[in-house]
C-alpha angles and dihedrals in degrees: 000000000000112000104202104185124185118203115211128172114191092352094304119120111239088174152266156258132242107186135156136029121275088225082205083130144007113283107291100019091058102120092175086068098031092054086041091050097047092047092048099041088041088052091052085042093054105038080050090048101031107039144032095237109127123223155171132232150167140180136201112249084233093052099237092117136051114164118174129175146177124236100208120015107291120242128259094275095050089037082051091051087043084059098048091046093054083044085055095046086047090055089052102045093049085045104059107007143261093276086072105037123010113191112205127183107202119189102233 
């Protein structure tokens, strides 16, 4: 299962967690990781492209981890991408079940 966590504090994003593997498929058919990992890639892409928020961010060599976060609260564009990424995990999560992809929000 893939546990996407997204870290707010008063209401600002300060990040979030992708970690595990959907186990939806076998290793390179597995379109529940594939559609996780491209949401949340193409997020990180477009607040770095898009915006002036700086972040952090690291990612496991096997793939099964991708953790970003800002250092200071991000602005209204990449809070706006942070939004459309959660919309996307929640399209996912309602498509093909919580034993695939779990979305947390967790208060930091």
């Amino acid at each position: 299962m893939i546990r996407f966590t997204v870290w707010k504090s008063g209401g600002q994003y300060r990040g979030f967690e992708s970690s595990g593997h959907a186990g939806y498929a076998d290793e390179g058919s597995d379109i529940v990781c594939a559609a996780v990992t491209a949401l949340a890639f193409n997020t990180v892409n477009s607040i770095e492209q898009f915006t002036e928020d700086a972040f952090e961010g690291e990612a496991a060599e096997d793939g099964g981890r991708l953790r970003v976060w800002f250092p200071v609260s991000p602005g209204e564009r990449a809070s706006l991408l942070m939004d459309s990424l959660i919309l996307g995990i929640q399209g996912i999560e309602a498509e093909y079940g919580t034993e695939y992809v779990r979305l947390i929000f967790e208060e930091v």
